[in-house]
BADREN-949564 format. One line per 8 residues: their letters; for each residue x, y, z of N, C-alpha, C. Coordinates in steps of 0.001 Angstrom, whole numbers, always signed. Layout:
BEGIN
A	X,Y,Z,X,Y,Z,X,Y,Z; ... .
***
This chain:
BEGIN
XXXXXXXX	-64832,+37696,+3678,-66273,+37694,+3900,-67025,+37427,+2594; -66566,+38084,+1854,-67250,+37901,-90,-67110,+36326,-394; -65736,+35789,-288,-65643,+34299,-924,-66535,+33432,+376; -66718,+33803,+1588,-67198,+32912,+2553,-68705,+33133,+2416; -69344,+34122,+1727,-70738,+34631,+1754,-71373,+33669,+58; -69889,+34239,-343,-70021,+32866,-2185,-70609,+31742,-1435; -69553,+31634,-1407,-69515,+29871,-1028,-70993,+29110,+47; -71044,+29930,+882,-72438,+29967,+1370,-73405,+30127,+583 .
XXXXXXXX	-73659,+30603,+47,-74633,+31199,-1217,-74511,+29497,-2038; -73408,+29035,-2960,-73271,+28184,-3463,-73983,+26961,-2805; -73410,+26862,-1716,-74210,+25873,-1068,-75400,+25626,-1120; -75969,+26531,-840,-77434,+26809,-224,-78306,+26674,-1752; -77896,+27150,-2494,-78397,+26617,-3846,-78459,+25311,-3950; -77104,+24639,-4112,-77078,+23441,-4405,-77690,+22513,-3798; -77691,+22638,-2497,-78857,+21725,-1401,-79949,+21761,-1653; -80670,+23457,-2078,-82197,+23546,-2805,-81660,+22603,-4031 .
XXXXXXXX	-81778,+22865,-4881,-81366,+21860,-6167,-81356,+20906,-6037; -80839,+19866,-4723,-80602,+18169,-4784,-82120,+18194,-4037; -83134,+19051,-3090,-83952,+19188,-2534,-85410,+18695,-3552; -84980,+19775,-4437,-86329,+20037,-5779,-85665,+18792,-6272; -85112,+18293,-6984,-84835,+17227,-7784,-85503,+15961,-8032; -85958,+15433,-6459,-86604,+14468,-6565,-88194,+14436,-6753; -88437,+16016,-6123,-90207,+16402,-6908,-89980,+16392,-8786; -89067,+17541,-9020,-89240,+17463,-10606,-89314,+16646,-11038 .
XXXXXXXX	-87907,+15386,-10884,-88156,+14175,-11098,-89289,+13048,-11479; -90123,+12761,-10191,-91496,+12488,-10439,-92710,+12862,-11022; -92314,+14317,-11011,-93193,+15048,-11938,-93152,+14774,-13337; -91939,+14543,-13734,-91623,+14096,-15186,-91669,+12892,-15258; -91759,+12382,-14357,-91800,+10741,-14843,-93639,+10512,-14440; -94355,+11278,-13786,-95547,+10809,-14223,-96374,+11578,-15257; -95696,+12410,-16296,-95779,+13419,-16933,-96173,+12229,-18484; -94654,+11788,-18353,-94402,+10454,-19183,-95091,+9371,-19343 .
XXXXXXXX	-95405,+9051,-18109,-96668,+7831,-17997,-97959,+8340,-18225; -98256,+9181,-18424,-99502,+9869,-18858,-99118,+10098,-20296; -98359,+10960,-20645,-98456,+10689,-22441,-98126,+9244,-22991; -97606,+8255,-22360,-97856,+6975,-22975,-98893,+6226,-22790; -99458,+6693,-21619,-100915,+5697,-21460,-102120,+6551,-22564; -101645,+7522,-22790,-102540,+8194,-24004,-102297,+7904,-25090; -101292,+7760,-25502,-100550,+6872,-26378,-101416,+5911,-26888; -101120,+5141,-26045,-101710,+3609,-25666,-102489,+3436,-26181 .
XXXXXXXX	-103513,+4622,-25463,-105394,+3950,-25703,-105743,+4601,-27105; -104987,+5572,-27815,-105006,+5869,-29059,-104961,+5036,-29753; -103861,+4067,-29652,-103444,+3193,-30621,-103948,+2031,-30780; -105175,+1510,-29379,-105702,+496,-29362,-106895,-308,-29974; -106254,-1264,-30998,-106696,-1835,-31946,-108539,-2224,-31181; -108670,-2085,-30396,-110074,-2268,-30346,-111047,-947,-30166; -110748,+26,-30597,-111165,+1335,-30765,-112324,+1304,-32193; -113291,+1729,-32207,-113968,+1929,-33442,-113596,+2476,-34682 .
XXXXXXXX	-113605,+1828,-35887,-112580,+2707,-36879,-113140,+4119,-37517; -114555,+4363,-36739,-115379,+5779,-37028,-114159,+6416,-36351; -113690,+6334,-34778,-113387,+6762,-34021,-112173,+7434,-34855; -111173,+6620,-35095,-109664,+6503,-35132,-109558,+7440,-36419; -110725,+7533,-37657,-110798,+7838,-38555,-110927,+9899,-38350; -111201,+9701,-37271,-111127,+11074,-36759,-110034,+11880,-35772; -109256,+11313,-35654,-108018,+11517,-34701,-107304,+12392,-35061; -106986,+12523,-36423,-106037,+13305,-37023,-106823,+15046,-36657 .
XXXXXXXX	-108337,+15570,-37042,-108806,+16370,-37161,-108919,+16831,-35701; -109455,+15699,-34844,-109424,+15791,-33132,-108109,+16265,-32412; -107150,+15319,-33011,-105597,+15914,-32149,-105950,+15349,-30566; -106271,+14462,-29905,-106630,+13483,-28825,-105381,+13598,-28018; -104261,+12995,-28255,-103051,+12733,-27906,-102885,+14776,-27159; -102726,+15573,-27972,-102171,+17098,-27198,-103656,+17330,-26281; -105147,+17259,-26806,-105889,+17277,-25982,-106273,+16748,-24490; -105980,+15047,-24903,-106031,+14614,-23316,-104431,+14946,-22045 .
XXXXXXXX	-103261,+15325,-23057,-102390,+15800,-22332,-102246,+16973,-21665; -103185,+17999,-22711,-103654,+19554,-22313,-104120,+19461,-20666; -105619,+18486,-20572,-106119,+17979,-19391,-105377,+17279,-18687; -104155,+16844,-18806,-103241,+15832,-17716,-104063,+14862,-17477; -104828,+14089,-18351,-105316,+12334,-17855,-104507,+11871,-17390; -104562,+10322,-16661,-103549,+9889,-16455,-104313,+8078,-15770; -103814,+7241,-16029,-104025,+6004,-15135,-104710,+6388,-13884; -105602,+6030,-13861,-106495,+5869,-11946,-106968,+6950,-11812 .
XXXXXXXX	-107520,+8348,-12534,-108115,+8969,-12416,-109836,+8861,-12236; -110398,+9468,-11595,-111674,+9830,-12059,-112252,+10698,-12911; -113118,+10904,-13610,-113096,+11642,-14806,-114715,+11880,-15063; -115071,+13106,-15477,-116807,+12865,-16025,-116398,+13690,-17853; -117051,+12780,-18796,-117546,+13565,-20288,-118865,+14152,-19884; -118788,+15702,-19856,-119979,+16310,-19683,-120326,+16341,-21157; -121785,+15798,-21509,-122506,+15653,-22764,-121237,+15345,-23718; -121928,+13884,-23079,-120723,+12792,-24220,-121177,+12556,-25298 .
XXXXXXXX	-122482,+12485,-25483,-122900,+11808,-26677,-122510,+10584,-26776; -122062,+10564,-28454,-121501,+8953,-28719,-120257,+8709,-27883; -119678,+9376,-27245,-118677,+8995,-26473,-116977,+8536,-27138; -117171,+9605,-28358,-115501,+9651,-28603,-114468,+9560,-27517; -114931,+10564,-26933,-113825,+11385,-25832,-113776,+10210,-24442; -115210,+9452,-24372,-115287,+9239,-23259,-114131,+7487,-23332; -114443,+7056,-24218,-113398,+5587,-24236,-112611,+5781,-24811; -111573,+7395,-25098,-110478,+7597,-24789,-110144,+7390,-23343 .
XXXXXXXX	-110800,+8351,-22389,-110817,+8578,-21275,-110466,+7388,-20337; -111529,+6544,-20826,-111664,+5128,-19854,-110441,+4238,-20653; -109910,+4374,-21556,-108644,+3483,-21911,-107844,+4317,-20877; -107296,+5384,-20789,-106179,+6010,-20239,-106151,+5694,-18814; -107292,+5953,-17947,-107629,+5622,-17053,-107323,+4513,-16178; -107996,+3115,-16881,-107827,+1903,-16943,-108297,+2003,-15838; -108512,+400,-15645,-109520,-444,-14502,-108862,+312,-13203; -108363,+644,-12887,-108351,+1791,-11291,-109248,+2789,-11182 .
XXXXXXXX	-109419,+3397,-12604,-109841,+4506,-12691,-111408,+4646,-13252; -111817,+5626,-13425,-113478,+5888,-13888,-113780,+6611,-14573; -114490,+6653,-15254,-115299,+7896,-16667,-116706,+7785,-16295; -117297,+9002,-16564,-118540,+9020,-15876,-119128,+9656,-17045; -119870,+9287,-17986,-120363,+9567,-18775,-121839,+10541,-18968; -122069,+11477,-18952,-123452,+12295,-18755,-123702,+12733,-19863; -125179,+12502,-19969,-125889,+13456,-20878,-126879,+13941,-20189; -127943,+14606,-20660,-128969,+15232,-19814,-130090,+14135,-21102 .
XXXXXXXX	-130884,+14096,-20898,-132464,+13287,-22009,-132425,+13489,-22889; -132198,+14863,-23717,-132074,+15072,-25021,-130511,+14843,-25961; -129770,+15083,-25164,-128251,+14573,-25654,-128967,+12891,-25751; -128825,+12531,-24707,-128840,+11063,-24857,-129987,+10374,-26286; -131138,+11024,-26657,-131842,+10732,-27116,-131333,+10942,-28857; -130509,+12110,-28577,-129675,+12409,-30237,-128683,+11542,-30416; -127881,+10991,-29416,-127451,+9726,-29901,-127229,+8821,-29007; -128520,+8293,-29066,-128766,+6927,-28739,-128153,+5699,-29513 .
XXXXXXXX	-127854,+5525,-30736,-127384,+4630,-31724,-126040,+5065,-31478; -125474,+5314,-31252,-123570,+5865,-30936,-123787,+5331,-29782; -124539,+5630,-28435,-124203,+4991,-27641,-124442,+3758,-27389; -125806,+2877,-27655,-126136,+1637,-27685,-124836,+740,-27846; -124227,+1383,-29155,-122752,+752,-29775,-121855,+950,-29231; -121598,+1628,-28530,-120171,+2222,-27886,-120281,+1209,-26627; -121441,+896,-25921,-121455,+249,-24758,-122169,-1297,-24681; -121878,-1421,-26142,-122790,-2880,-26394,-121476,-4002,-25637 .
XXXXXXXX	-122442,-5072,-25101,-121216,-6080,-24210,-120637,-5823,-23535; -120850,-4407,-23049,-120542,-4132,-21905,-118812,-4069,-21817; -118436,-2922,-23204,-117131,-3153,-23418,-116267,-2506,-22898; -116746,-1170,-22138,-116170,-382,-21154,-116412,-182,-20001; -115960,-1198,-19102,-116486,-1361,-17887,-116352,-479,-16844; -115479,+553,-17453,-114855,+1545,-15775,-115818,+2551,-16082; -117008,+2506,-17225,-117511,+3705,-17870,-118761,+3534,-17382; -119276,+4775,-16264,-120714,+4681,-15748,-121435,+5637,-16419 .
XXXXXXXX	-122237,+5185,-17236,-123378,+6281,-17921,-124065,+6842,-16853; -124554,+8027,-16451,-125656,+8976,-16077,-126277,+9577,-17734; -127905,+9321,-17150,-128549,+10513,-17963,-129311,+11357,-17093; -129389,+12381,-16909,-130441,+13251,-15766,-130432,+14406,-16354; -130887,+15296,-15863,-131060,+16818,-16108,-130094,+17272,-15390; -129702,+18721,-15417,-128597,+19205,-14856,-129168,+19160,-13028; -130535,+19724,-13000,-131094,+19908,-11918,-131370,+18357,-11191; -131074,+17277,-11630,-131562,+16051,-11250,-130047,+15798,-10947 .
XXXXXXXX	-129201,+15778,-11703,-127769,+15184,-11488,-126975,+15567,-9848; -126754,+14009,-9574,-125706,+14285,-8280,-124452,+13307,-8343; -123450,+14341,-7942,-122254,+13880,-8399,-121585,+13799,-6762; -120795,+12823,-6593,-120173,+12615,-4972,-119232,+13927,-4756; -119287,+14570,-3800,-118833,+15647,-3247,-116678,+15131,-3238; -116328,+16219,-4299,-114457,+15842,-4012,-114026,+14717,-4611; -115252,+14127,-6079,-114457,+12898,-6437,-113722,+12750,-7868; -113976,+13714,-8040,-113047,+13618,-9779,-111988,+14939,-9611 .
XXXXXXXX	-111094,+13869,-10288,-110078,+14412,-10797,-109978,+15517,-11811; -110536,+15307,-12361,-110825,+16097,-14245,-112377,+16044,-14663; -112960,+16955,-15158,-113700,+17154,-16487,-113725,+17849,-17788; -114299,+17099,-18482,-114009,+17490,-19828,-115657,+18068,-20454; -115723,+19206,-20818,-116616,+19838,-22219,-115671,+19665,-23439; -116236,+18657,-24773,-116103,+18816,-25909,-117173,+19245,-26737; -116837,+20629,-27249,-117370,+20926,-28286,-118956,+20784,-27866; -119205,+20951,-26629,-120962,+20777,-25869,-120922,+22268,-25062 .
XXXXXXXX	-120149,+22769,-24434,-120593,+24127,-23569,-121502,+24825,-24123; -121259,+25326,-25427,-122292,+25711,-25709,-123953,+25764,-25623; -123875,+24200,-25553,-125181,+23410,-25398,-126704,+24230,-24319; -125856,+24731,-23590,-125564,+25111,-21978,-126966,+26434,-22436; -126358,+27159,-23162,-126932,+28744,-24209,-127865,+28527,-25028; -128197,+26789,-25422,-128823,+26071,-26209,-130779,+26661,-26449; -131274,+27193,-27116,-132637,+27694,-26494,-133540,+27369,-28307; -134004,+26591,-28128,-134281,+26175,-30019,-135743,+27002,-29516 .
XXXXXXXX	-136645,+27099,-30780,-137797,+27361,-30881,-138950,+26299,-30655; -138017,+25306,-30892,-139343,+23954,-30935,-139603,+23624,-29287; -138350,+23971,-28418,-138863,+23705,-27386,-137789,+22115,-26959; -137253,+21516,-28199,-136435,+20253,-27828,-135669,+20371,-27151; -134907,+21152,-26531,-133908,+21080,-25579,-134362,+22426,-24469; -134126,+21869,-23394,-134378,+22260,-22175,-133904,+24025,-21635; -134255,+24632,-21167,-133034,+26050,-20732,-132541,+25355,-19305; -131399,+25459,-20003,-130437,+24828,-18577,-129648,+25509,-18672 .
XXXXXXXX	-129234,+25913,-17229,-128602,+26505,-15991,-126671,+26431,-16003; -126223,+27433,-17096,-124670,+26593,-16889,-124351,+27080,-15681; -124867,+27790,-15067,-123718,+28434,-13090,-124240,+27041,-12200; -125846,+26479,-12489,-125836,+25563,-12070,-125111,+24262,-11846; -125239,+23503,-13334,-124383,+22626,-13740,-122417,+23035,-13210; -121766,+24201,-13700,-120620,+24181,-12614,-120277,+24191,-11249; -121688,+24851,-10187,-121875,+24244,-9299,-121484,+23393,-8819; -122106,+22360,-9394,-122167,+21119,-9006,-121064,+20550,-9528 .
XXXXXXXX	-120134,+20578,-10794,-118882,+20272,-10910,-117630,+20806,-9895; -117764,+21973,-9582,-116726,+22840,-9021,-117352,+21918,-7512; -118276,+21381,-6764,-118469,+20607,-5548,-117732,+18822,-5572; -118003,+18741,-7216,-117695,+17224,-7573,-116082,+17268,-7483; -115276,+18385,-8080,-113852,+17776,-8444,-113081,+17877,-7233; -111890,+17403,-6723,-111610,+17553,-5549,-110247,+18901,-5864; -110225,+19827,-5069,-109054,+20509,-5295,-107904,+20601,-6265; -107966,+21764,-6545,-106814,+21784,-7708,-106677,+20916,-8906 .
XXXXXXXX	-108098,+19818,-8796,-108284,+19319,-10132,-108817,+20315,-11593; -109273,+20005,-12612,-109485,+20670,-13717,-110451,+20220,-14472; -111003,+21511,-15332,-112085,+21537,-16475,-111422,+21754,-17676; -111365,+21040,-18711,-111207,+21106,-20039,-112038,+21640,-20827; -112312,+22572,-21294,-113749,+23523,-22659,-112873,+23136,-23480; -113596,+22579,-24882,-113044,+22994,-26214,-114093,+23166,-27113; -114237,+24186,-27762,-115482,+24307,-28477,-115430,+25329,-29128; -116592,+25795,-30399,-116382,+26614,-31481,-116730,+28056,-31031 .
XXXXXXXX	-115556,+28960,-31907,-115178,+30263,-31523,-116625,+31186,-32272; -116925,+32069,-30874,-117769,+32853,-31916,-117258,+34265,-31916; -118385,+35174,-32517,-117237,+36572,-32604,-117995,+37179,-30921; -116830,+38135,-30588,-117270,+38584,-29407,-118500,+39501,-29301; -119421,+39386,-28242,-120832,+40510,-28047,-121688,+39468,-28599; -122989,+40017,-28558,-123953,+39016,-28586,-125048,+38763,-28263; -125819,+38285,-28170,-127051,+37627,-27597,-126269,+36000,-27516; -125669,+35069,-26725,-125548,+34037,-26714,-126432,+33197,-27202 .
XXXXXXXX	-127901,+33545,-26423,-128976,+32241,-27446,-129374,+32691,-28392; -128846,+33836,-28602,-129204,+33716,-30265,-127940,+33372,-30968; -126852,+33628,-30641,-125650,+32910,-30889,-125259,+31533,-31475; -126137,+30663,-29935,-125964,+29338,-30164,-127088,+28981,-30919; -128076,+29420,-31320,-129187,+28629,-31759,-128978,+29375,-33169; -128171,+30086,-33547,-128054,+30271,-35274,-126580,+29611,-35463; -125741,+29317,-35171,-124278,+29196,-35247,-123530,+27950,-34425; -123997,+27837,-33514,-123606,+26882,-32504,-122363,+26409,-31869 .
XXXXXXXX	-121887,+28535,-31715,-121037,+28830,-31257,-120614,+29394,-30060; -119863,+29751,-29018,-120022,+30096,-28377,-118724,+31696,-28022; -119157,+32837,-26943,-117789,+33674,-27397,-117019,+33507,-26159; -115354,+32989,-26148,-114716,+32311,-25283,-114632,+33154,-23849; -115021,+34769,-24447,-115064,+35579,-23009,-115879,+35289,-22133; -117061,+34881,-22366,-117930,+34327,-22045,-117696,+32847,-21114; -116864,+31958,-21910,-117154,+30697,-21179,-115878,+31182,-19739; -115022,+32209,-20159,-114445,+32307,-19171,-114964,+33073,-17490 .
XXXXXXXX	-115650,+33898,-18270,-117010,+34578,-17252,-117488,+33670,-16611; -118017,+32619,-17102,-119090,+31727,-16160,-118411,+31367,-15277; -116758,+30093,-15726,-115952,+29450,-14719,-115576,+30509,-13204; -115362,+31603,-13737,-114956,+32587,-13204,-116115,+32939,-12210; -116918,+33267,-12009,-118145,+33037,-11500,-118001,+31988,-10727; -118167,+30943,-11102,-118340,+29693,-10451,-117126,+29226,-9472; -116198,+29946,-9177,-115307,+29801,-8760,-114163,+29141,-9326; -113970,+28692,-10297,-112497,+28450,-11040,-111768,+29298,-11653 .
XXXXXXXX	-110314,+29434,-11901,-109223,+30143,-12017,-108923,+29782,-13865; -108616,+30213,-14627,-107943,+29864,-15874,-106623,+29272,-15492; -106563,+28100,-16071,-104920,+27821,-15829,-104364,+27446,-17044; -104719,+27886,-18184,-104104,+27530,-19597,-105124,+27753,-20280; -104542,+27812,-21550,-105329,+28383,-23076,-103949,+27620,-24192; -105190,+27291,-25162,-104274,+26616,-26338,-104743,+27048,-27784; -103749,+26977,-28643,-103967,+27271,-29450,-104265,+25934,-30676; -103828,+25079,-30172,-104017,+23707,-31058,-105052,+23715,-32076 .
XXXXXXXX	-106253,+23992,-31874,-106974,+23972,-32888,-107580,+25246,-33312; -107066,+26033,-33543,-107346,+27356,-34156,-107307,+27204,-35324; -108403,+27961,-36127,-108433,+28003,-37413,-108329,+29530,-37958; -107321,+30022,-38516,-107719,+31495,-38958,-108040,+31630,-39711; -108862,+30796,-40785,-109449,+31024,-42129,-110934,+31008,-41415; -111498,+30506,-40378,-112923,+30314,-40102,-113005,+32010,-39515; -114379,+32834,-40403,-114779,+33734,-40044,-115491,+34007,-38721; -116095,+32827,-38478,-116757,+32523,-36936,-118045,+32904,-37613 .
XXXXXXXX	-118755,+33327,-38888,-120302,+33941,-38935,-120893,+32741,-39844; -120336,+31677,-39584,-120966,+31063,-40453,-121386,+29205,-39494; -122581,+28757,-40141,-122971,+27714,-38905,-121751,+26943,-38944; -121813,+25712,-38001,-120630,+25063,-37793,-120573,+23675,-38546; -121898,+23594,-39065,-122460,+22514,-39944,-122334,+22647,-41000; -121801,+23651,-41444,-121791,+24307,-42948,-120783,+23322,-43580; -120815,+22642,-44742,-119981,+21942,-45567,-118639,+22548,-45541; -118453,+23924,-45838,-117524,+24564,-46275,-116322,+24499,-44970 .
XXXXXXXX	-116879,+24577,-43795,-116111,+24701,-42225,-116197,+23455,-41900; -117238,+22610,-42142,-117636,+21893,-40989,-115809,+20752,-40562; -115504,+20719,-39436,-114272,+19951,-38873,-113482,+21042,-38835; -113135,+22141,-39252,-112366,+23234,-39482,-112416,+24483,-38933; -113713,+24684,-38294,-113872,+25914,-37106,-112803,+26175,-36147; -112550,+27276,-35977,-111819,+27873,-35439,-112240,+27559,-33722; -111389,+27102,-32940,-111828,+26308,-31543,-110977,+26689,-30308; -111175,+27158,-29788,-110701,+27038,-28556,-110470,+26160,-27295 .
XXXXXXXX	-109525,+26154,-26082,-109326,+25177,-25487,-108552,+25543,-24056; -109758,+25904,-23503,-109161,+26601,-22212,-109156,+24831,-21183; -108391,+25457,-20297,-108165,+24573,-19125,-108523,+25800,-17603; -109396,+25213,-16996,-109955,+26004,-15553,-109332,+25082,-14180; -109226,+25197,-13062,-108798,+24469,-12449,-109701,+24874,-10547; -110086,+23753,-10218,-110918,+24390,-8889,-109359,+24296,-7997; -109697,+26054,-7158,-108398,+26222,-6221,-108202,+25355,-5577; -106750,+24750,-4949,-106499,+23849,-4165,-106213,+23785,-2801 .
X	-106843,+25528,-2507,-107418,+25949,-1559,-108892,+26830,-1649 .
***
């Protein structure tokens, strides 16, 4: 009964095993085609040499893999600005796929000259600019794959004195992302560490930092799950009390890099 209960047992493994094989399989092989198509658009000689000149400090290649880009995705850069991130995005992507570029009026208006250039001749064609307000923006219900915050969530906490930037709504704005992505797709945050507790707008408007318990609160709220945390760009020499513009830090802040994911139920 023992060697006939083995041997049964053996089996029954091994059949699961030849079963899973051909999922893992594909899993790794489109695992692969995604770090080479990132690869790719890294390496592609028609990239801006501002851009490329920053890669090393960015780390692009573990970042867009963190997010799982991949060929034929849909994709939005929430407050792209000049759009580093975003014609990474739209290289990896490629003509199947889409980048949806947003700013809200005042992003767009701070760099307007980054973008003019980034989209002169119309050189990224899978790349649809939006500018709107968070409250103006509509995004198709279930159509992206991925979004990305670089080094902008904060923005969100953003409250200046002059009045230049807007108080906008981050439960809003995820809202409307967590309606846009379709199941079990993902949010990428990466952005500067602040110390925990707080007044956030006073946070962001002396420091222009944000505290990561926090950005996890909101997703959390909004209905997304944490599905990873990285350590890639951590800095343990950055105290976190000092602005992020400061000569002494500035590229070197201590950063975080969560990944959120809307349930796939």
């Amino acid at each position: 009964m023992r060697k006939s209960s083995s041997a049964g047992l053996l089996a029954l493994v091994s059949l699961s095993c030849a079963l899973c094989l051909p999922g893992a399989a594909a899993a790794e092989e489109a695992a692969s085609a995604s770090q080479a198509a990132i690869a790719a658009a890294i390496a592609s000689p028609g990239r801006p040499k501002g851009d490329v000149e920053q890669d090393a400090r960015r780390r692009p290649q573990q970042v867009l893999e963190f997010a799982g880009i991949a060929p034929g995705m849909y994709a939005i850069d929430v407050f792209s600005a000049g759009g580093y991130y975003t014609e990474l995005l739209a290289r990896v992507v490629g003509a199947k796929g889409q980048v949806i570029a947003y700013n809200n009026p005042p992003y767009a208006k701070f760099a307007e000259k980054g973008i003019a250039a980034r989209y002169a001749g119309d050189r990224l064609p899978n790349v649809k600019q939006v500018t709107a307000t968070i409250e103006e923006l509509k995004l198709l219900p279930a159509s992206l794959d991925a979004a990305i915050f670089i080094m902008s969530y904060h923005d969100l906490y953003w409250r200046p004195a002059d009045g230049s930037w807007p108080a906008t709504d981050p439960l809003q704005l995820l809202a409307k992302l967590h309606a846009a992505l379709k199941p079990g797709a993902v949010v990428v945050v990466q952005d500067h560490v602040a110390s925990t507790g707080g007044d956030p707008d006073k946070v962001v408007d002396s420091l222009h930092r944000i505290d990561p318990a926090l950005v996890k609160r909101d997703f959390e709220k909004a209905g997304f799950v944490l599905d990873g945390e990285s350590g890639l760009l951590a800095h343990a020499e950055d105290d976190h009390t000092r602005l992020v513009f400061d000569e002494t830090i500035r590229g070197r802040t201590d950063q975080f890099l969560f990944r959120f994911r809307r349930p796939a139920k």
